[in-house]
C-alpha positions in Angstrom: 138.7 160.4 94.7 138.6 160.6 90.7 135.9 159.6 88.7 138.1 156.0 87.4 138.1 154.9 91.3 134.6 156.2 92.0 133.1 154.1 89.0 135.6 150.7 90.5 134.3 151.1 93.8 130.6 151.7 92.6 131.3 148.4 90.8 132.7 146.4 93.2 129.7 147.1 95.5 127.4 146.1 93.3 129.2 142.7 92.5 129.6 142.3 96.4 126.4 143.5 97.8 123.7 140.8 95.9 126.0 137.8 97.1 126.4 138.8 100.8 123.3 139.9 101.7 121.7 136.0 101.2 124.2 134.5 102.7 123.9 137.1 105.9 119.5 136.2 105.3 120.3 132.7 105.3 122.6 132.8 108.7 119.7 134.9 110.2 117.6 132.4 109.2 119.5 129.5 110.5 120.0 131.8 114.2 116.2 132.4 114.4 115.4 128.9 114.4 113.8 127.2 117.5 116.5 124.6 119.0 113.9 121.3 118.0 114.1 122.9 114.5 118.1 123.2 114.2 118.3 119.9 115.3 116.1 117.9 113.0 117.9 120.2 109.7 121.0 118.9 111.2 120.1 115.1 111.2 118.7 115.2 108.0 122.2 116.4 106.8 123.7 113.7 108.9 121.1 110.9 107.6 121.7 112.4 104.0 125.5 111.8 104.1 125.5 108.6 105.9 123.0 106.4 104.7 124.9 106.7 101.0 125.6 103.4 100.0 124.3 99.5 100.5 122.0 98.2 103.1 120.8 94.8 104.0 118.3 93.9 106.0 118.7 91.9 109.1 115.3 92.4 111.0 111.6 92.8 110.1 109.4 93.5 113.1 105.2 93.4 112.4 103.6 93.9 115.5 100.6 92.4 113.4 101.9 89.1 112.5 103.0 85.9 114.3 106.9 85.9 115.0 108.4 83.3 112.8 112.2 82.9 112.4 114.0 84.0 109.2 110.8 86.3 107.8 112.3 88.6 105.8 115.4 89.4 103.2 115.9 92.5 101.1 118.4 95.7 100.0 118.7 99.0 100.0 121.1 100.9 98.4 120.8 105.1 98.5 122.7 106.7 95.7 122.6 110.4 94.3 119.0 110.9 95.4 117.6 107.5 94.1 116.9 104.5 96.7 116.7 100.7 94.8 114.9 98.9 97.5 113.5 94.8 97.5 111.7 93.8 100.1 110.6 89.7 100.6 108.8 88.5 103.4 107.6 85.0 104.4 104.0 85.7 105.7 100.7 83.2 106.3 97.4 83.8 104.1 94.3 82.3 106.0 92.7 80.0 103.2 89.0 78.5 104.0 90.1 74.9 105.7 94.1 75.6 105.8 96.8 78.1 106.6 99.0 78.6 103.4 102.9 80.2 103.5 102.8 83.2 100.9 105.6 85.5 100.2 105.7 88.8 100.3 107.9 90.7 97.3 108.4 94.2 97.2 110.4 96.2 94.5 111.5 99.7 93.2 113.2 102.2 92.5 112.4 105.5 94.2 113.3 109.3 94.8 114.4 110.3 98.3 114.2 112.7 100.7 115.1 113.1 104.5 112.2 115.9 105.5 112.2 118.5 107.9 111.5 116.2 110.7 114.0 113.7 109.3 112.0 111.5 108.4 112.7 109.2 105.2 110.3 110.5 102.0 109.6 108.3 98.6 108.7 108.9 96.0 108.5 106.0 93.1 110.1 105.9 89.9 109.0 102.3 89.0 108.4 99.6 91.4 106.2 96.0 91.6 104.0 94.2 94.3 102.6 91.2 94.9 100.3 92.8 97.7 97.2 91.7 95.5 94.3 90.4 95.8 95.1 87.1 94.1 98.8 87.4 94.7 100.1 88.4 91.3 102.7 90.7 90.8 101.9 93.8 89.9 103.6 97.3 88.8 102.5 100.0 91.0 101.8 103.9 89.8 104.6 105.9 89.4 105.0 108.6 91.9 103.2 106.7 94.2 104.2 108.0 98.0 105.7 106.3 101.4 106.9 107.9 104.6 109.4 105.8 107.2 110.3 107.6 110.4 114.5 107.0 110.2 117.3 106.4 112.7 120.5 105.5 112.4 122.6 104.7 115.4 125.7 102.6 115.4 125.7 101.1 112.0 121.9 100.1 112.1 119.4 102.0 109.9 115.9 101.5 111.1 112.8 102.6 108.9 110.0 102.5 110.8 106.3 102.9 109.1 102.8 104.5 110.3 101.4 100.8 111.0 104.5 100.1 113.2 106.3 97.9 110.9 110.1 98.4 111.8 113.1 97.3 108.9 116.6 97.3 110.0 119.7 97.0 108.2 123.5 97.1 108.4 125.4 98.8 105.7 127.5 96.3 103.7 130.9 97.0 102.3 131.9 96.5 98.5 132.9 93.3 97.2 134.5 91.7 94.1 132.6 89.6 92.0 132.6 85.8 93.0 135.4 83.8 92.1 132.9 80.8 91.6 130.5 83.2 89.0 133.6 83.6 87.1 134.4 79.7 86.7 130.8 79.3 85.9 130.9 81.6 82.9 134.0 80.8 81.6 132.4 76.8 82.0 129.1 78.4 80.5 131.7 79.7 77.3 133.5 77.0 76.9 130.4 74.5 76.9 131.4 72.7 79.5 129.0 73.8 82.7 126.3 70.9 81.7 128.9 68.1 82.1 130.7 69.5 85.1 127.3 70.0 87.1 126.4 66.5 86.2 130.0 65.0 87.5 129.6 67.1 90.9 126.0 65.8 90.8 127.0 62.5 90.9 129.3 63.1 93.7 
């Protein structure tokens, strides 16, 4: 062997060796690993892929509260790591001589994770309460923490929290923007929407 192929081969050994050897550390890695922990990493790939996209919720379960019909509304839609979420829930504040109908709103935008025990991580970017006090809405610290042990089994994703509160929603699929908003604007444009809602008033 001359010196020109000794100084290619040298080269191409160096250029090979530094990217095999992770990749071998990494499937070593991935072999070693108990069978509970392989397959928690593989549903937290799973959950990452399929819970892309826009939720709505269908069920709120508190095993705190009184079951009343129709107690809850909200969204979630995971994109690109961020999670918008709103939350509104029809709960009962005890007041001294009466029982009064309060609801619930909860907003934000958050960071998201799926953890090594797939479980759902966030934290938030900007988000608002009304959990108060006095009931006023109020923005909450950024980077401010919640945890939701996640599943997601035949189209339903459940996010269940530490005090046993349990949210379930069905992925929607996209849809075009309502014919009916668009006759509204253009009736809006034209200067025309106050006299049109008065004549369907009247009928």
């Amino acid at each position: 062997m001359n010196a020109t192929h000794l100084v290619l081969w040298i080269g191409l050994l160096a250029t090979l060796g530094p990217t095999s050897r992770p990749q071998e550390e990494k499937e070593k890695q991935k072999k070693s690993k108990n069978p509970v922990t392989r397959f928690f990493d593989a549903e937290s790939e799973r959950l990452e892929k399929e819970v892309e996209g826009t939720w709505t919720l269908f069920d709120y379960t508190d095993p705190r509260a009184l079951a009343i019909d129709d107690v809850a509304s909200g969204s979630a839609t995971f994109h690109d790591g961020f999670l918008t979420l709103i939350l509104a829930m029809n709960t009962f504040e005890q007041r001294l001589f009466r029982v009064r109908e309060f609801l619930a709103l909860d907003a934000g935008v958050y960071r998201y994770r799926f953890d090594e025990q797939a479980s759902l991580q966030l934290a938030s970017v900007m988000s608002y309460t009304n959990d108060t006090e006095d009931g006023q809405m109020e923005h909450e610290p950024s980077g401010a923490v919640a945890e939701y042990f996640t599943s997601l089994d035949d189209g339903v994703l459940e996010l269940r929290d530490r005090e046993g509160i349990v949210y379930s929603f069905r992925k929607i699929a996209a849809g075009d923007f309502p014919e009916s908003a668009i006759r509204k604007l253009d009736r809006r444009r034209s200067g025309t929407e106050q006299w049109e809602d008065e004549d369907e008033g009247r009928r």
